[in-house]
Structure formats: C-alpha cells, structure tokens
Jmol script that loads the backbone (N, CA, C; Angstrom):
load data "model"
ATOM      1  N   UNK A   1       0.844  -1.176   0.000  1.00  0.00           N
ATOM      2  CA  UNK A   1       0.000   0.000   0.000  1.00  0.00           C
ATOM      3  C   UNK A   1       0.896   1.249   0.000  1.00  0.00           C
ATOM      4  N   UNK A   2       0.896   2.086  -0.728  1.00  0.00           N
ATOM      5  CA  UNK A   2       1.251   3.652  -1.185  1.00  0.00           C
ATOM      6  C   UNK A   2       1.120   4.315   0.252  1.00  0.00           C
ATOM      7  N   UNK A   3       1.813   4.973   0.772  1.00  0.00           N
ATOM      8  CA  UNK A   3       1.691   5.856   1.676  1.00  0.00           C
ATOM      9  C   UNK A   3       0.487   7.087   1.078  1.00  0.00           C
ATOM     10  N   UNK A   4      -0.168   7.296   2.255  1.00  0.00           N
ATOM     11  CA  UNK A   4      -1.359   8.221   1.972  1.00  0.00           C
ATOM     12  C   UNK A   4      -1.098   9.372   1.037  1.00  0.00           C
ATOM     13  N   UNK A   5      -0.273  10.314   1.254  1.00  0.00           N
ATOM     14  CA  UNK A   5       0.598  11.183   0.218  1.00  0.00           C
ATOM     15  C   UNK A   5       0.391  10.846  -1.516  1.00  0.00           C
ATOM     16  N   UNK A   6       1.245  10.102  -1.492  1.00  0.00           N
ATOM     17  CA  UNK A   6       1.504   9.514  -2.788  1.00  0.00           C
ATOM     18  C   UNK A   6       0.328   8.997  -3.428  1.00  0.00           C
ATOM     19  N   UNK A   7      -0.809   8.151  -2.412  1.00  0.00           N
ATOM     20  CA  UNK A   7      -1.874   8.111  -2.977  1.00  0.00           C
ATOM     21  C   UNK A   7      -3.361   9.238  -3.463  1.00  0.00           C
ATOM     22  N   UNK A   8      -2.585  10.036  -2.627  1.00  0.00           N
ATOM     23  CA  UNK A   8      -3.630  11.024  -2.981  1.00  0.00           C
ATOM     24  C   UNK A   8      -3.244  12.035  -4.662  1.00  0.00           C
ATOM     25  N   UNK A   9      -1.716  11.596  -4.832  1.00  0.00           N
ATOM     26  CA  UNK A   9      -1.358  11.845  -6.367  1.00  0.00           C
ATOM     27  C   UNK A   9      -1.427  11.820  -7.043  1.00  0.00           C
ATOM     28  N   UNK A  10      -1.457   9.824  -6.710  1.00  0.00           N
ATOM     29  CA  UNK A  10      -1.729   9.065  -7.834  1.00  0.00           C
ATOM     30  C   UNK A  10      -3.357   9.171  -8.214  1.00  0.00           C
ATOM     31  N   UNK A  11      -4.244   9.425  -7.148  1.00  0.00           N
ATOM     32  CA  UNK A  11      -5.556   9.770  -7.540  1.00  0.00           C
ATOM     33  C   UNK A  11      -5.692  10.895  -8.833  1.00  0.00           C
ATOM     34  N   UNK A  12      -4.463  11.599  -8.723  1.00  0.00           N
ATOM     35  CA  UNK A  12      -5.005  12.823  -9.567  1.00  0.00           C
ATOM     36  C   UNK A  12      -4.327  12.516 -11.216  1.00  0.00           C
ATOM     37  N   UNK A  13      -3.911  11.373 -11.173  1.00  0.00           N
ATOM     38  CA  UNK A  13      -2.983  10.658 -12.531  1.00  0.00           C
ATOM     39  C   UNK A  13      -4.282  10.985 -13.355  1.00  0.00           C
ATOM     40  N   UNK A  14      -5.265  10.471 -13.572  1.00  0.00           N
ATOM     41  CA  UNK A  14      -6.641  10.307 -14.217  1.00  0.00           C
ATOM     42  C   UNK A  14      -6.830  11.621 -14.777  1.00  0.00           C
ATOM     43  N   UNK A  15      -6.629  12.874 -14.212  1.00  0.00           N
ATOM     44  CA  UNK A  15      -6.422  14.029 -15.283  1.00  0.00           C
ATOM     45  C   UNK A  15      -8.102  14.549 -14.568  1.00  0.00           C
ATOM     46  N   UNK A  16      -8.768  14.037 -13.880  1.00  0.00           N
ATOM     47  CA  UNK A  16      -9.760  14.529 -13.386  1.00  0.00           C
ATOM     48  C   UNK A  16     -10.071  15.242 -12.457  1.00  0.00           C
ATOM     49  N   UNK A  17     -10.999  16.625 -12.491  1.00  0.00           N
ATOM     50  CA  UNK A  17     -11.193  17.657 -11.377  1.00  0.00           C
ATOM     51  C   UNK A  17     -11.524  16.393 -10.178  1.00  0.00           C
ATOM     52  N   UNK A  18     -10.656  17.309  -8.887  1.00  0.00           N
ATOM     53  CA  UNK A  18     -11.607  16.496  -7.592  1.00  0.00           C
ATOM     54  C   UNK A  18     -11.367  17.648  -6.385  1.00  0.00           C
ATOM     55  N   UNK A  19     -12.390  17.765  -5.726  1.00  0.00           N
ATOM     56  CA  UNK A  19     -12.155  18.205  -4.393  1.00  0.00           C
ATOM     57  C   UNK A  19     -11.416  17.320  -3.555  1.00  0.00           C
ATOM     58  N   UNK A  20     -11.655  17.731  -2.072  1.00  0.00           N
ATOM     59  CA  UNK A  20     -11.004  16.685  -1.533  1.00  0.00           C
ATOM     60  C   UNK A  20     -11.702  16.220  -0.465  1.00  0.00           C
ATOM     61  N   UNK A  21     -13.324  15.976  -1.013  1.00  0.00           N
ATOM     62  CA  UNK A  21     -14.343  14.849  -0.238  1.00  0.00           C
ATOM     63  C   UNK A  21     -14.236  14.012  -1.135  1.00  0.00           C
ATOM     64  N   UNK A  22     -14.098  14.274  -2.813  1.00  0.00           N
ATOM     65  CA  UNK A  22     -13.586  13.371  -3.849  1.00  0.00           C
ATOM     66  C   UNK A  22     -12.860  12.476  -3.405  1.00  0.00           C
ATOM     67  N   UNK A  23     -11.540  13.215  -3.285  1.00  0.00           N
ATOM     68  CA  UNK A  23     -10.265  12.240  -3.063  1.00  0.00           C
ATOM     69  C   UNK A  23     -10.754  11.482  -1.637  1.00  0.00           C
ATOM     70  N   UNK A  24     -11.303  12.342  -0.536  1.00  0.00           N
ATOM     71  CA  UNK A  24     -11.234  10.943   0.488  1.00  0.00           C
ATOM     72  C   UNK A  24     -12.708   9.904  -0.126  1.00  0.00           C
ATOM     73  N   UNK A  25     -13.701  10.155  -0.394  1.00  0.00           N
ATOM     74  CA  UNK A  25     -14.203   9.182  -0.927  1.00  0.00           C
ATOM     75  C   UNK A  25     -14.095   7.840  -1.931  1.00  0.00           C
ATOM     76  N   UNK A  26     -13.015   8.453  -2.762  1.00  0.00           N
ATOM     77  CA  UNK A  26     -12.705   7.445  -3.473  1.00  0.00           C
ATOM     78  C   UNK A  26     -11.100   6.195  -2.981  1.00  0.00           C
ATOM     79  N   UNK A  27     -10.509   7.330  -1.564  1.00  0.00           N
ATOM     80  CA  UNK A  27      -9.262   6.241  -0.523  1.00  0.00           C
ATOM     81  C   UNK A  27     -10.028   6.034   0.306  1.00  0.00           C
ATOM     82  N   UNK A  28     -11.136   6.701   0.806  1.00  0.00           N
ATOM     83  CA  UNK A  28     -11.311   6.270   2.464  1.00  0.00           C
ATOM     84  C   UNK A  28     -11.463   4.470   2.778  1.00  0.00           C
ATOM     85  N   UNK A  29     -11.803   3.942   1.736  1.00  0.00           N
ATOM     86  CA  UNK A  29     -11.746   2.063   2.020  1.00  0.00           C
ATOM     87  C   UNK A  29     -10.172   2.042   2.338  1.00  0.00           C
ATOM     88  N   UNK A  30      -9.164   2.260   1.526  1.00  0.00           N
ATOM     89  CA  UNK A  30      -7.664   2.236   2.208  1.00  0.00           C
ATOM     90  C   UNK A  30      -7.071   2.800   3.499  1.00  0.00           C
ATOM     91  N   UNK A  31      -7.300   4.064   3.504  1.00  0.00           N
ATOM     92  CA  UNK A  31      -6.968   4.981   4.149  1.00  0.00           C
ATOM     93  C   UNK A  31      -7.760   5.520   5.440  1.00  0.00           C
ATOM     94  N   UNK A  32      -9.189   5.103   5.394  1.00  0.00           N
ATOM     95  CA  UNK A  32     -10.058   5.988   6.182  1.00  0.00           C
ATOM     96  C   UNK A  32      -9.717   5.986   7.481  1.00  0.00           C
ATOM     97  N   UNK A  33      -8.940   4.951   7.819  1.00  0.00           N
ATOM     98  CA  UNK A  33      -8.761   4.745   9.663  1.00  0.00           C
ATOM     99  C   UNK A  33      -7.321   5.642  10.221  1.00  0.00           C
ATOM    100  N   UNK A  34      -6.627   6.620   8.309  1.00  0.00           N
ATOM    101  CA  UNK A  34      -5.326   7.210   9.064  1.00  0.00           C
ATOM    102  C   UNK A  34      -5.527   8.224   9.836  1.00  0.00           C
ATOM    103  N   UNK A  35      -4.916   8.787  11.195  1.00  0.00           N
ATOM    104  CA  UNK A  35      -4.991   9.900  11.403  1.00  0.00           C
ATOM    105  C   UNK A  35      -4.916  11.223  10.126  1.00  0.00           C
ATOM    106  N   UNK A  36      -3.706  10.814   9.029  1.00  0.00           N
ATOM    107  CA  UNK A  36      -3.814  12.040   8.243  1.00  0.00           C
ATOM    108  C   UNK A  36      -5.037  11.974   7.507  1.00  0.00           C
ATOM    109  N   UNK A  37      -6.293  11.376   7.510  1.00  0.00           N
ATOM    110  CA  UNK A  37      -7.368  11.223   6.469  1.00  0.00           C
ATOM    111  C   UNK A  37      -8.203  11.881   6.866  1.00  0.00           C
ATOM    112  N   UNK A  38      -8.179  12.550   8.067  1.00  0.00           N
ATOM    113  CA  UNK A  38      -8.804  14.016   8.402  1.00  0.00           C
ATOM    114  C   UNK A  38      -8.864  15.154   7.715  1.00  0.00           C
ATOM    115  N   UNK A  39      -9.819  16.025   7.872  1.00  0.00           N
ATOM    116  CA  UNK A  39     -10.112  16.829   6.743  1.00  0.00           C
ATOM    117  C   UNK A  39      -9.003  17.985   7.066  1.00  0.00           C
ATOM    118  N   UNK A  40      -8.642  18.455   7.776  1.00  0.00           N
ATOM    119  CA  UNK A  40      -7.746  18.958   8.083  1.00  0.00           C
ATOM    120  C   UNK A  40      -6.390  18.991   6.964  1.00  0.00           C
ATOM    121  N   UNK A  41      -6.088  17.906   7.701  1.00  0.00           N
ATOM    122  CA  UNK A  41      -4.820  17.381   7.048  1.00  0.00           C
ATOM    123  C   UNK A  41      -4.880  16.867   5.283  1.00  0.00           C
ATOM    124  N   UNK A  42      -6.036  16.569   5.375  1.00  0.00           N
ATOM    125  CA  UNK A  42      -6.155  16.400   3.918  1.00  0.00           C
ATOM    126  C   UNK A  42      -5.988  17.744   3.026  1.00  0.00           C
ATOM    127  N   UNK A  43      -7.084  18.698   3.376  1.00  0.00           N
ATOM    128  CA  UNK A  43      -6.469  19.833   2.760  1.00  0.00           C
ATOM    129  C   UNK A  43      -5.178  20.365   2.875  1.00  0.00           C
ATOM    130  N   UNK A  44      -4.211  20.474   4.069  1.00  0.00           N
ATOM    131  CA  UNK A  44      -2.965  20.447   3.773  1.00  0.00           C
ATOM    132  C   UNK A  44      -2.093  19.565   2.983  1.00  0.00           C
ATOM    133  N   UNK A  45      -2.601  18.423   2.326  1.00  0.00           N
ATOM    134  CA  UNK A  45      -2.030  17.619   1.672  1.00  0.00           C
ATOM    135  C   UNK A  45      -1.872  18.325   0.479  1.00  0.00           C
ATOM    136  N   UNK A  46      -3.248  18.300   0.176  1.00  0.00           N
ATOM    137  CA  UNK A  46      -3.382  19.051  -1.080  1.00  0.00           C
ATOM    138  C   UNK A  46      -2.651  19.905  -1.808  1.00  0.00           C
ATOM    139  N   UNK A  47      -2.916  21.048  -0.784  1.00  0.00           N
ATOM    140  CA  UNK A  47      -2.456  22.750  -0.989  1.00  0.00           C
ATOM    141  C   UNK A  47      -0.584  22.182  -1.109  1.00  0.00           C
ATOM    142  N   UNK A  48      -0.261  21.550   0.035  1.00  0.00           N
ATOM    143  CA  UNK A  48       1.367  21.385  -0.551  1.00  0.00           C
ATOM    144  C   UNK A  48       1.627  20.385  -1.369  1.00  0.00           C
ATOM    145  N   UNK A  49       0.823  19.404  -2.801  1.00  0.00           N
ATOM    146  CA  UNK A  49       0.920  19.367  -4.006  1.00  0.00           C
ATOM    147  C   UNK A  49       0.832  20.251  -4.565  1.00  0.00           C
ATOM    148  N   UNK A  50      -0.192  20.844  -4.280  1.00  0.00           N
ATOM    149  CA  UNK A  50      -0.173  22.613  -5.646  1.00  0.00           C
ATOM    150  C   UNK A  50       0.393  23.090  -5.157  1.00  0.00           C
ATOM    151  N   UNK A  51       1.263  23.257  -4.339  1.00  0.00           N
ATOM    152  CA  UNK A  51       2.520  23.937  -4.040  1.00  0.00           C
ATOM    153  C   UNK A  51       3.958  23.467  -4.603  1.00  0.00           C
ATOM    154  N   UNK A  52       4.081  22.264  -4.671  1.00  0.00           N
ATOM    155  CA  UNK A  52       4.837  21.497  -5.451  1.00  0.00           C
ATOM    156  C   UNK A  52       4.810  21.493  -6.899  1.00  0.00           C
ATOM    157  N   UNK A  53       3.740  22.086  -7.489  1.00  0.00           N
ATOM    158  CA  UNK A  53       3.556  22.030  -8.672  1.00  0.00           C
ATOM    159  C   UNK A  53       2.855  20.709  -9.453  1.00  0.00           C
ATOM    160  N   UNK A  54       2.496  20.084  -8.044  1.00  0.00           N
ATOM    161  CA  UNK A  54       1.722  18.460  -9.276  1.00  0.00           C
ATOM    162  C   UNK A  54       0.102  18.607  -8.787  1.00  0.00           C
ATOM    163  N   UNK A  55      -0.341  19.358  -8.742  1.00  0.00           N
ATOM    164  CA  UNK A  55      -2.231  19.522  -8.804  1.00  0.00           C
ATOM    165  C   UNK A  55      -1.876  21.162  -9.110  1.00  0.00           C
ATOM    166  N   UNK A  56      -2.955  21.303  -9.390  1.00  0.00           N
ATOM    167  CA  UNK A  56      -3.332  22.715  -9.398  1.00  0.00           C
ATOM    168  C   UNK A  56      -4.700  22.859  -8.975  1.00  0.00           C
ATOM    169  N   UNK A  57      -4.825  24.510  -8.575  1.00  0.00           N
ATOM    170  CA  UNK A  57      -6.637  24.527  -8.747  1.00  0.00           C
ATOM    171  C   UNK A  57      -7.078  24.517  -9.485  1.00  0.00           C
ATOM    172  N   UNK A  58      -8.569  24.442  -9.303  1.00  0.00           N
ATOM    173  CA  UNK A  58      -9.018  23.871 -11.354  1.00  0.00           C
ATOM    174  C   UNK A  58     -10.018  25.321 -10.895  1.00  0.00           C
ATOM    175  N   UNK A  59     -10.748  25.443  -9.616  1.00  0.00           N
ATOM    176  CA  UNK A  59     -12.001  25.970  -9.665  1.00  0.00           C
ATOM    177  C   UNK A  59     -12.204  26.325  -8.364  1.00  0.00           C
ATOM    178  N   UNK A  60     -13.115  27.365  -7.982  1.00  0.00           N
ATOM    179  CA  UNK A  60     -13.863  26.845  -6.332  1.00  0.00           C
ATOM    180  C   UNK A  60     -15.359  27.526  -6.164  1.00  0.00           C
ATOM    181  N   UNK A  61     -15.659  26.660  -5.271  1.00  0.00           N
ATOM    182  CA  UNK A  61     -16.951  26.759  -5.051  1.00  0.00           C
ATOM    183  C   UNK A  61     -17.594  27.261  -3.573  1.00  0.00           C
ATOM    184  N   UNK A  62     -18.825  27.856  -3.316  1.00  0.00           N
ATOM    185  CA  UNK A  62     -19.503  27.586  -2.384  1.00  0.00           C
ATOM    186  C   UNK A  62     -20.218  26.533  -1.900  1.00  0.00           C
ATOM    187  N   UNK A  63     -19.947  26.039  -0.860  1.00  0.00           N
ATOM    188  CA  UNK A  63     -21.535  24.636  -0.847  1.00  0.00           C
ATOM    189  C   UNK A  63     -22.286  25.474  -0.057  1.00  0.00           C
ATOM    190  N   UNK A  64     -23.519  24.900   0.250  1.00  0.00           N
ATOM    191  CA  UNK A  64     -24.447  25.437   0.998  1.00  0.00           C
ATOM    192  C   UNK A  64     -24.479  25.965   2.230  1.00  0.00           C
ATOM    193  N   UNK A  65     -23.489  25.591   3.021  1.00  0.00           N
ATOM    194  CA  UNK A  65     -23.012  26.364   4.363  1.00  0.00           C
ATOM    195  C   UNK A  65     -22.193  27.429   4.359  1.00  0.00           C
ATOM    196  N   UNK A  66     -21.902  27.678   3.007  1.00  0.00           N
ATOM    197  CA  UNK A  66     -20.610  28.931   3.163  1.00  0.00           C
ATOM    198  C   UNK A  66     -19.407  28.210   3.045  1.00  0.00           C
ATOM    199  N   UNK A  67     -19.240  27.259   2.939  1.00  0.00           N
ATOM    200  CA  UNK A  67     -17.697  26.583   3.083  1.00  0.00           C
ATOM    201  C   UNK A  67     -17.031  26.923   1.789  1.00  0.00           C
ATOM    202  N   UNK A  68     -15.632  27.486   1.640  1.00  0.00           N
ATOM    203  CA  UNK A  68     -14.761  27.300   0.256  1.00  0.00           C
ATOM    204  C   UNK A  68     -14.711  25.449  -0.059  1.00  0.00           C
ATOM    205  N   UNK A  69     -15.651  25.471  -1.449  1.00  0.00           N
ATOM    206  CA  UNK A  69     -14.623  23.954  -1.941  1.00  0.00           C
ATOM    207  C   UNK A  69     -13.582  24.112  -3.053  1.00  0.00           C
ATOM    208  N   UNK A  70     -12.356  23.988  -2.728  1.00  0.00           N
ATOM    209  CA  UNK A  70     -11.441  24.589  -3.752  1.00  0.00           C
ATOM    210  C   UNK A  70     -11.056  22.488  -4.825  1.00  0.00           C
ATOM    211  N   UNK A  71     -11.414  22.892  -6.159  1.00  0.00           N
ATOM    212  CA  UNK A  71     -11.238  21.715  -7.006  1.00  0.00           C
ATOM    213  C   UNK A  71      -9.748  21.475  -7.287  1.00  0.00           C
ATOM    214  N   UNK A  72      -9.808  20.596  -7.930  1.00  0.00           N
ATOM    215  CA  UNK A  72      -7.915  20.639  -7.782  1.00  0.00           C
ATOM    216  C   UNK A  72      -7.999  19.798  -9.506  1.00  0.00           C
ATOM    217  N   UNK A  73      -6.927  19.593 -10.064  1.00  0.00           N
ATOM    218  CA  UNK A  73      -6.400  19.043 -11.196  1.00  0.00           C
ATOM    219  C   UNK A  73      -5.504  18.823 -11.660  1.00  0.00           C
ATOM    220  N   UNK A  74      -4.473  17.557 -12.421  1.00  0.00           N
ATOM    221  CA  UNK A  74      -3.499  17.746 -12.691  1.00  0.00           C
ATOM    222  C   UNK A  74      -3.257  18.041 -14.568  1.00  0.00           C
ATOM    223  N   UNK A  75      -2.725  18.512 -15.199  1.00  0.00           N
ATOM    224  CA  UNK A  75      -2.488  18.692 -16.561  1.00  0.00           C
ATOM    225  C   UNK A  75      -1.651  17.003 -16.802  1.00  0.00           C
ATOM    226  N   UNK A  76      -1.450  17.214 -17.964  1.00  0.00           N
ATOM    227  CA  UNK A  76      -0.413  15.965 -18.450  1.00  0.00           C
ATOM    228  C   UNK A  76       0.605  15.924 -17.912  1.00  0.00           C
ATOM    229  N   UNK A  77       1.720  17.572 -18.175  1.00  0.00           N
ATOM    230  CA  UNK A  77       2.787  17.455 -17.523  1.00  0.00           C
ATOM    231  C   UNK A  77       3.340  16.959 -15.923  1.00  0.00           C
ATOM    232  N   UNK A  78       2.192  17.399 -14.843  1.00  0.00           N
ATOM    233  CA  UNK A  78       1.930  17.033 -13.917  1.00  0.00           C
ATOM    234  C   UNK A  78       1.695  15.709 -13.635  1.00  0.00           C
ATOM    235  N   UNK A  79       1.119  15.326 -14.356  1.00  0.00           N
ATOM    236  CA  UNK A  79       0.581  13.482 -14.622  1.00  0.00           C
ATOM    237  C   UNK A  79       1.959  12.892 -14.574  1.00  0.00           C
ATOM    238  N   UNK A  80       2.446  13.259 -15.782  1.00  0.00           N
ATOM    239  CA  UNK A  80       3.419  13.006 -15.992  1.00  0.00           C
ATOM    240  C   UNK A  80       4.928  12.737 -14.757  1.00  0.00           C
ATOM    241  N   UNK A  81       5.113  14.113 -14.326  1.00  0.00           N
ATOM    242  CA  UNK A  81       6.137  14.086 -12.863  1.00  0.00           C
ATOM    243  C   UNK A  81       5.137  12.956 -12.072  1.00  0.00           C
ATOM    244  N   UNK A  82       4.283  12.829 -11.503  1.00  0.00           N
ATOM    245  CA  UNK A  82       3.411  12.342 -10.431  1.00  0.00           C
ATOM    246  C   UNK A  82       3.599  10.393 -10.877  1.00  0.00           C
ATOM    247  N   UNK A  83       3.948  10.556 -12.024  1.00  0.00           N
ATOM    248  CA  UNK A  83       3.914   9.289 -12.436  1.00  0.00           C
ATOM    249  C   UNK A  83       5.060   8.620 -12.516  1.00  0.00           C
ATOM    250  N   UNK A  84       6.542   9.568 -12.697  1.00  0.00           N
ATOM    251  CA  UNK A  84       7.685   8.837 -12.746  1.00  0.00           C
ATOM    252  C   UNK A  84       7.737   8.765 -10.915  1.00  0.00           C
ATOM    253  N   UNK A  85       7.626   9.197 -10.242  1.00  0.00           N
ATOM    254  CA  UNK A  85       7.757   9.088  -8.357  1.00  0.00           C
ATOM    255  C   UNK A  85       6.840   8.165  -7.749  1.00  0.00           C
ATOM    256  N   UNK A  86       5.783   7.770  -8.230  1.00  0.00           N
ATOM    257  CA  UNK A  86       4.752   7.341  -7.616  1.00  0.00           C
ATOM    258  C   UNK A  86       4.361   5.455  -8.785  1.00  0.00           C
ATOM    259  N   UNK A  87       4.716   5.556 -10.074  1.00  0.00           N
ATOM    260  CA  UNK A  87       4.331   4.460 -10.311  1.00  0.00           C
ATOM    261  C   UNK A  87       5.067   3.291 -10.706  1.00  0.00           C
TER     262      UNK A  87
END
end "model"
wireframe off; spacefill off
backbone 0.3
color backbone group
C-alpha cells in the first residue's frame, strides 16, 4: 500500500477535477482509519501538491453552508512528474 501522500497523487494521474471529499471518498476504504485522512490534514495535503507544482486549482466553489470547496487538477505534464515518483 502507497503511503497516503503519494496516494492522494496518484488519484489525480486520471487528469480529473476532484475536491477533496472526492479524493477521500474514493481512498477512504484504504486509508479511512489514518490519522492524516482528516479533513484537516487532507487539505494540507493538497495545498502542498499545488505547491509542489503536481495539482493545481481547477475551480472553487460555495456549498451550501458557506464553506470554500477549492477543485484541484493535474495537466499531463503534472501526470506526468506524479507518475515517474509514484508508479
């Protein structure tokens, strides 16, 4: 099993927008019992990939409570780096 990190990368290989109820919905069967799989920490996961340069934001939204949902995405090139480290 991929350390949580790396899997949340490799989620973004697919080239598809995701928030990051996305991303834990589609690890939480792997991952759901880590301490880092908190929402917390998940968004810091995130933000320091698009800080790294392998997601970006795609978009953001309001949901119905007022909350920022910020979307995330990777391009090819990104795919690309995310894929020689991770696969």
């Amino acid at each position: 099993m991929l350390p949580l990190n790396m899997a949340i990368l490799k989620f973004f290989t697919s080239g598809k927008e995701a928030c990051r109820a996305d991303v834990q919905d589609a690890l939480r069967a792997q991952y759901g019992t880590f301490r880092a799989f908190s929402d917390k920490q998940m968004d810091e996961a995130l933000q320091t990939a698009c800080s790294n340069g392998l997601i970006a934001e795609n978009r953001l939204e309001m949901d119905s409570s007022g909350n920022l949902i910020i979307y995330y995405k990777s391009d090819q090139e990104m795919i690309d780096t995310i894929r020689k480290y991770v696969d």
